[in-house]
N, C-alpha and C positions, 0 to 999 in steps of 0.2 A: 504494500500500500504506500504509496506517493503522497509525501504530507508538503503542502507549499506553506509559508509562514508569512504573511504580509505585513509588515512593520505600520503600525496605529500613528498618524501624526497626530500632535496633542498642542499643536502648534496655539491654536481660536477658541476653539472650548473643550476644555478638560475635563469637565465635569459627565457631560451626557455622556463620554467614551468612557470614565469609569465606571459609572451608573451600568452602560452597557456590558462591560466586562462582569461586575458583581452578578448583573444577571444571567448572562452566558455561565458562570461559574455556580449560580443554585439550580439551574438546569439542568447542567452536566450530573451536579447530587444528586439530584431527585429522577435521574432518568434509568427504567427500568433495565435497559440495556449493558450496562458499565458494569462490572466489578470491579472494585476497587480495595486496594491493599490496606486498606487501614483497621490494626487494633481496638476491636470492640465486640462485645456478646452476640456469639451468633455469626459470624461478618464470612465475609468470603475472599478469599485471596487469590489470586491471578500471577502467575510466573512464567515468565517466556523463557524457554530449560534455550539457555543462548550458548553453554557450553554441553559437552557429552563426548569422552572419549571409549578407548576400547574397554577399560579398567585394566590395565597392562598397570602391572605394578614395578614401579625403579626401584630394585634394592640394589647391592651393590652388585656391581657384574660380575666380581670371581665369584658369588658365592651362585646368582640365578643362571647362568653360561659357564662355566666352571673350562669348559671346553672351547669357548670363543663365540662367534658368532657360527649361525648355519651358514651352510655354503652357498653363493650364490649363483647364480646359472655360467657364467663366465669359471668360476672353480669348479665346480661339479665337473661343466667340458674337461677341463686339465686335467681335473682327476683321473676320467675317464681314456685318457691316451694312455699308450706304452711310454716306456723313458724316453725310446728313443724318437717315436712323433713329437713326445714334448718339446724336447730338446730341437727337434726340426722347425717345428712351427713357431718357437718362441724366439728363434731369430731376427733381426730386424727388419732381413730381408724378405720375410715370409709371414708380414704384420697384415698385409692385405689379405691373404689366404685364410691366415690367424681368426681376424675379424669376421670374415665370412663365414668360417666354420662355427663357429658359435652363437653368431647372432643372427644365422641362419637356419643353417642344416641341422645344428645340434638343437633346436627349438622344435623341428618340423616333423611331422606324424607323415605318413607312407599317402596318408590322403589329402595331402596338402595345410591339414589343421595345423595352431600352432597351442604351444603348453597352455596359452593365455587365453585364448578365444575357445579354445575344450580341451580344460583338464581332465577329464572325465575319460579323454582318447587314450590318455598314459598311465593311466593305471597300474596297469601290468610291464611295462617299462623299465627293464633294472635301473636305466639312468637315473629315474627320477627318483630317488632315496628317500626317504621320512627323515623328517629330523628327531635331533635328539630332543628336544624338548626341554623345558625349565626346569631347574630341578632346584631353585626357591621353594619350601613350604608356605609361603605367604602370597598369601593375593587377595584382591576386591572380590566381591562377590556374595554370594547370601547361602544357605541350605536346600538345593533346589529339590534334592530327592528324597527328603528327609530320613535318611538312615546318619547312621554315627559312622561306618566303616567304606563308603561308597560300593558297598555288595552291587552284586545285578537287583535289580527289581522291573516290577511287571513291566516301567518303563522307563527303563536305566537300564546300562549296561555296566560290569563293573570297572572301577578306577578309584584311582588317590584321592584324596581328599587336600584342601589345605587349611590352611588359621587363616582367619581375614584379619585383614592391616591393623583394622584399631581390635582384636583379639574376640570378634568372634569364632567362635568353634565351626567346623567343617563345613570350608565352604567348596562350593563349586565353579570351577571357569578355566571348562578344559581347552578352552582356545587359547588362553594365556599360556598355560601350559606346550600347547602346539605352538603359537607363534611367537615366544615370548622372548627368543631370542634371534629372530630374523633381521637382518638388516632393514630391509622395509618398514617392519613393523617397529622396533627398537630403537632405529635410529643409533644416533650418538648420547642418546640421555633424554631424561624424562622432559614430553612437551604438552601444553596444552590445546587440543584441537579438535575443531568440530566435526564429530564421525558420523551425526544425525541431519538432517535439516533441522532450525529451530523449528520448537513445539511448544505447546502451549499445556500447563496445568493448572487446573483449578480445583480451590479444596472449598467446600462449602461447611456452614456449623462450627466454625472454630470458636466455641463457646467459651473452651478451655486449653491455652496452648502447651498445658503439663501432663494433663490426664482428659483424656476423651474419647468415647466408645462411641460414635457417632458421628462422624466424618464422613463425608460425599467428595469421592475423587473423581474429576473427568482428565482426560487426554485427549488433544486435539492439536492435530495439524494445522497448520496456516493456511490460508488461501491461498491460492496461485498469486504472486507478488506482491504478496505481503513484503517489502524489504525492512530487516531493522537497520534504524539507524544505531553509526557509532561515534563515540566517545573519539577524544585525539590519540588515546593508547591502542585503539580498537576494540576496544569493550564496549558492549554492548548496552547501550541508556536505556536506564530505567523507567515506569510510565509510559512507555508508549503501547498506543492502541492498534492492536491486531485483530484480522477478522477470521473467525471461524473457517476450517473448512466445507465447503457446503455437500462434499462426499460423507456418507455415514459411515461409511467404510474406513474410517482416520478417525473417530469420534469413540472414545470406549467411557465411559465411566463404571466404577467401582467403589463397594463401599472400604472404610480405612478408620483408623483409630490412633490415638496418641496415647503411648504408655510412657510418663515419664521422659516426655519433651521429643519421643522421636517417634515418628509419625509409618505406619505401616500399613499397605492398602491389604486385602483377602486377593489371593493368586487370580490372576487373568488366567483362563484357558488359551485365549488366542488373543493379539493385538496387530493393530498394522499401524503402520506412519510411512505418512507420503515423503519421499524423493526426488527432487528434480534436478534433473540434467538438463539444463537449457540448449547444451548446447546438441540435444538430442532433437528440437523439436519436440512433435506429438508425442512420440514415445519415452521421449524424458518427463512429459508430465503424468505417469500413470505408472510408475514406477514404486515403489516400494518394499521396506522393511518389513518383517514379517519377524514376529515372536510369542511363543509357547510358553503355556507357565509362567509367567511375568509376577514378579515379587517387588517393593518397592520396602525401599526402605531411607526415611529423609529426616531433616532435620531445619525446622524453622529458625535461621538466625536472628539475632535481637538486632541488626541491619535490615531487616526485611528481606532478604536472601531465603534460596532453599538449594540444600546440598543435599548430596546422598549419592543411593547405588540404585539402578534399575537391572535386576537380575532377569535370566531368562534362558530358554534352549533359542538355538539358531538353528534354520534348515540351512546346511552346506552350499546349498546353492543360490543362498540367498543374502551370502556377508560381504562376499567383497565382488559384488556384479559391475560396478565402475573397473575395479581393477580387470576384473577378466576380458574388458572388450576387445582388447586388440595388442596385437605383438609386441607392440612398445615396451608396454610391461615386463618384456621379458627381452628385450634386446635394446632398449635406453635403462628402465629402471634397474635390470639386471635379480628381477625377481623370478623366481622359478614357480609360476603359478600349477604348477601341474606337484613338485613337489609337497608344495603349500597343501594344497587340496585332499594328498595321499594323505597328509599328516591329520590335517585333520578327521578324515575318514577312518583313520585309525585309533586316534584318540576319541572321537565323538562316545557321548553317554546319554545319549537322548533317545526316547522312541526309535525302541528294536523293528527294522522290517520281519515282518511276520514270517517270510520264505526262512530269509538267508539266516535272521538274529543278528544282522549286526546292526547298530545304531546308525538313524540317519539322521540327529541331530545334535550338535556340541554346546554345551551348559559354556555363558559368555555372561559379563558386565559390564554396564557403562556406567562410568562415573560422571553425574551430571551436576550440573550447576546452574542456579537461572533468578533473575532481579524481577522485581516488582513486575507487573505490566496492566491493563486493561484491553477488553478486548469487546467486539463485538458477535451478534452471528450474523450469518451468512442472508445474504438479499432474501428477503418473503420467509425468513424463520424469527422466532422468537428465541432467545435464551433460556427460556421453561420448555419450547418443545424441543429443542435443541439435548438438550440435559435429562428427557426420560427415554427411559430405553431400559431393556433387562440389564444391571450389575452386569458388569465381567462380559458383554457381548459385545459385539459391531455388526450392523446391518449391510452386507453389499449394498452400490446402487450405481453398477455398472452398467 
């Protein structure tokens, strides 16, 4: 949403424009549309979640990678020669051959695919190796399957467990585990960045923000360009007004409680939040996240802030769909997306397919962050019809 600001001269009379302003401003109070963030019985609070990463946890490197980074598609190639290819092609004179064979050949499936655009082709591929994985006990994330030991269950497979950051007990986010030491994903040291589009949450009944068993949580994606504005740091300003997505399919509410200042919604069966790729066109507007068992777990700052973890399973094929479009990813970023993919397939502990038993979904967290906001709904809806709907559901309305 495109906001213009026209600057008021007060040059002739001051008075009618302030009078005019007081009343634009008991308007805006009294209008049924708004929520707004303000401390009082009952009230309702609005936050635009402007930050959301993978929940990749930075501890220190020898102890989460003990073994270094995983290999990336440019090492694996190397790895993959005899001594004496290596030694051939790594000559200076053989840098053009060099290059082509890896950011080629060594990427390419017999049917022209590449690792990035269908990992799914390499599977069976010795090249493509699994990595080792994190081997930190510590990471974000919540109790997704609620066992103490991560046994198999009806829908779980089994696996590790670890201790979440600020010590709660057995958590789950086996994607950290899988990617928690990639180059891609790891980087050089812990950053903060945005892995969701913004989204919007609102908690209704905050009667009591210590102890309260009566909370009404919604989630809703933005409309199609909505932009926020930013701050000169790049952070995202606080108060501003967002509109509703007017898809139902982006829209979930559920009910949530506060024990003791931290705020926990009852498990989403299924949730979705909209994605866009603009530079996809049509198909980048229709795009989205998809998540299983959704657990939240936040905390109301005395800044007006709300922080936390949004737990959940991921379908495999549904985390890093930006990354997988095209070669690049695997011949500029030097990411092995077919590797990536093994790995996770290997690690996943979510919803066993019936045939085979193995899991097709990996328990993941995002650590989110989000400021004050107001919002509106969407053209010919209400905020009241907007906000019923069954707990824990989302309606299609493709």
């Amino acid at each position: 949403m495109m906001r213009f600001f026209v600057p008021l001269r007060l040059a002739v009379r001051p008075v009618p424009v302030i009078g005019l302003l007081v009343a634009v401003v008991l308007a805006l109070s009294a209008a049924g549309t708004r929520s707004f963030g303000a401390n009082r019985e009952g009230s309702t609070r609005v936050f635009l979640i402007a930050n959301s990463d993978h929940g990749f946890h930075y501890g220190k490197f020898e102890e989460d990678c003990p073994k270094g980074f995983e290999a990336t598609v440019e090492e694996e190639f190397v790895q993959s020669l005899s001594p004496a290819e290596r030694e051939r092609l790594l000559k200076p004179e053989n840098a053009k051959e060099y290059g082509n064979a890896w950011k080629n050949d060594f990427i390419t499936g017999p049917g022209g695919e590449n690792v990035c655009n269908n990992p799914k082709s390499f599977v069976n591929d010795p090249r493509r190796r699994t990595y080792r994985g994190v081997s930190s006990k510590v990471a974000y994330g919540l109790n997704l399957d609620g066992t103490t030991d991560g046994r198999a269950a009806a829908k779980t497979c089994a696996h590790a467990k670890f201790e979440g950051v600020n010590g709660e007990p057995l958590v789950d986010n086996q994607l950290y585990r899988a990617l928690g030491c990639s180059k891609l994903s790891r980087g050089t040291g812990a950053s903060t960045h945005q892995y969701l589009d913004p989204f919007l949450i609102e908690l209704r009944g905050l009667d009591d923000l210590k102890n309260n068993d009566h909370v009404e949580m919604s989630i809703y994606s933005t409309a199609d360009g909505d932009l926020s504005l930013k701050a000169a740091d790049g952070s995202d300003l606080a108060y501003q007004t967002f509109t509703i997505t007017p898809n139902p399919r982006w829209r979930t509410t559920v009910k949530a409680r506060i024990v003791d200042g931290v705020l926990m919604a009852d498990p989403i069966p299924m949730m979705h939040l909209h994605w866009v790729m603009s530079t996809w066109g049509t198909f980048g507007q229709v795009s989205e996240h998809e998540f299983r068992d959704v657990r939240f777990r936040l905390t109301l700052g005395p800044d007006g802030t709300l922080t936390g973890v949004m737990a959940n399973y991921r379908p495999l094929d549904n985390i890093y769909t930006v990354g997988y479009c095209c070669k690049g990813t695997a011949s500029t970023a030097n990411n092995d997306c077919a590797s990536e993919y093994n790995t996770m397939l290997a690690m996943a502990d979510g919803y066993p397919d019936p045939v085979t038993g193995k899991c097709t979904m990996i328990s993941a967290a995002q650590v989110i962050a989000g400021v004050p906001a107001f919002l509106v709904p969407p053209q010919g809806e209400t905020l009241s019809a907007v906000r019923t709907g069954r707990p824990g559901s989302t309606t299609a309305s493709r």
